[in-house]
N, C-alpha and C positions, 0 to 999 in steps of 0.2 A: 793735536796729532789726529789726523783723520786716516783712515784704513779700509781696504773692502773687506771683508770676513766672507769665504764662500759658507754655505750653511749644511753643515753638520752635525746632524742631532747625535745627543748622549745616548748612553743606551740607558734602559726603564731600572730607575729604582723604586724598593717599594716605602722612598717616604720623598720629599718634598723637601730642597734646599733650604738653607737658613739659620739663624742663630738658635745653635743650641741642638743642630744637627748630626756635630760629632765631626764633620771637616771643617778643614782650616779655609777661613774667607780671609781672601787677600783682595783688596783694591784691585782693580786693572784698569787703568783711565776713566769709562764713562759707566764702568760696572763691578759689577763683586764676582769672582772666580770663587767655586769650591773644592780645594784641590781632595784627590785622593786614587791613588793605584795609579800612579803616574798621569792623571788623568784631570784638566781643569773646564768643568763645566760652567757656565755662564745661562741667566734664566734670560728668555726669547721671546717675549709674547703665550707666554703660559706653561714655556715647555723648554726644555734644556740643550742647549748645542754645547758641542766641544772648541774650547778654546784654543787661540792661536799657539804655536810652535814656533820658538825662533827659527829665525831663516836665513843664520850663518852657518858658513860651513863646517867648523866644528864644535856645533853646539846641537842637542836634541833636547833642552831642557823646555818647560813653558815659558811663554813670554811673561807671563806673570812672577813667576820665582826665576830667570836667566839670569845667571852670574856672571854674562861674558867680558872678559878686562875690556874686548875691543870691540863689544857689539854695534852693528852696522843696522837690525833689523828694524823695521819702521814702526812694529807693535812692544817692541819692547821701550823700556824708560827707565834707566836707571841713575840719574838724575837725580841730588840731593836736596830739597826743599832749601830755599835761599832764607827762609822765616826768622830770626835771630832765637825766637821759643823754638823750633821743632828740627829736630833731626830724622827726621823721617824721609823714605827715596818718593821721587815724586809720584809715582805708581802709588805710593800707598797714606799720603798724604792726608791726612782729615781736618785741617787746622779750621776751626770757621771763618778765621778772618784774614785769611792764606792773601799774600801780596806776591808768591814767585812766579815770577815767567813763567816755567817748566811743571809745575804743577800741574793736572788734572786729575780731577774730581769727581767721585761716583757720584752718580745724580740722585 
């Protein structure tokens, strides 16, 4: 699943995303989202933008947590890992030895 992202920096916090920083990382195809205040940032070449927003009509959730039954939007993926070990959606997938089509995988 490929996508254009227009770029959208976060606004400044005063620490540095990552484990063990207190929000919640969720997969999101080729990266890691940190959600929090309604709010999913993604790291950009040293610095943080805001992540996609689904883009059905009645959804305002992020693409990363959308729960839409009938989602249409290109950035979201909700998509159940095919693996026989994993029940994980493929957005959030980590298997190492992942064989699903629909899967993608933070880099």
């Amino acid at each position: 699943m490929t996508a254009t992202l227009t770029h959208h920096p976060a606004e400044t916090h005063a620490h540095t995303h990552g484990p063990g920083c207190g929000h919640m990382a969720v997969i999101h195809g080729d990266h890691v989202d940190y959600l929090h205040d309604g709010h999913a940032h993604r790291e950009d070449s040293g610095h943080y933008d805001e992540c996609t927003v689904c883009e059905c009509v009645d959804c305002n959730d992020l693409c990363a947590v959308c729960e839409c039954s009938d989602c249409t939007c290109p950035t979201c993926n909700h998509a159940t890992c095919s693996c026989e070990h994993c029940t994980d959606s493929c957005s959030s997938c980590v298997c190492e030895d992942c064989t699903c089509a629909t899967c993608t995988h933070a880099a």
